[in-house]
N, C-alpha and C positions, 0 to 999 in steps of 0.2 A: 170118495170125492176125487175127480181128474184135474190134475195141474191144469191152469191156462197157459199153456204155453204159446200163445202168442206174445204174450206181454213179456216185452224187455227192457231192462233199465240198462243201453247201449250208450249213452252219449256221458260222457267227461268233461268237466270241467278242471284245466290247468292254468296254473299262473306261471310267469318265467319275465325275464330282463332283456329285452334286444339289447342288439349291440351299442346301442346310445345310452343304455339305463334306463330308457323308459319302461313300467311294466304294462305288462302286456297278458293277455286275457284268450285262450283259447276253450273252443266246443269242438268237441271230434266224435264223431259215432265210433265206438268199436266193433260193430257188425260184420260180420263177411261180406268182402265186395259193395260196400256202401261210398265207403270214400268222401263221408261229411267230414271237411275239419276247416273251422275258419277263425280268423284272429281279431279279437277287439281292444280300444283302448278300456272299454269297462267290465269290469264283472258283470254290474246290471243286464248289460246286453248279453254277453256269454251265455248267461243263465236263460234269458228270453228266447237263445237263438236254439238253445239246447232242450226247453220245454215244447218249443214250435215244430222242429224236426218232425219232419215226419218221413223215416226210411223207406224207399223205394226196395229195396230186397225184400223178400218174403221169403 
């Protein structure tokens, strides 16, 4: 049986504190040359924006 190797689990979710204390909610693809990474005030959305992604690199 052949791997699928299309299928990648590339996107991250991180937590972190701006400089005011508020926290703060990142999605970042880890793919080559994708360059997804955007910042929320929720997980909920994090999650959604990192299930949604759909990578332009192939």
């Amino acid at each position: 049986m052949t791997a699928n190797r299309r299928f990648r689990n590339v996107v991250r979710i991180g937590t972190y504190y701006d400089g005011r204390g508020r926290e703060k909610h990142t999605a970042a693809c880890t793919a080559p040359r994708c360059g997804f990474s955007t910042d929320y005030d929720g997980r909920a959305a994090a999650e959604l924006a990192a299930r949604t992604h759909r990578c332009p690199v192939r």
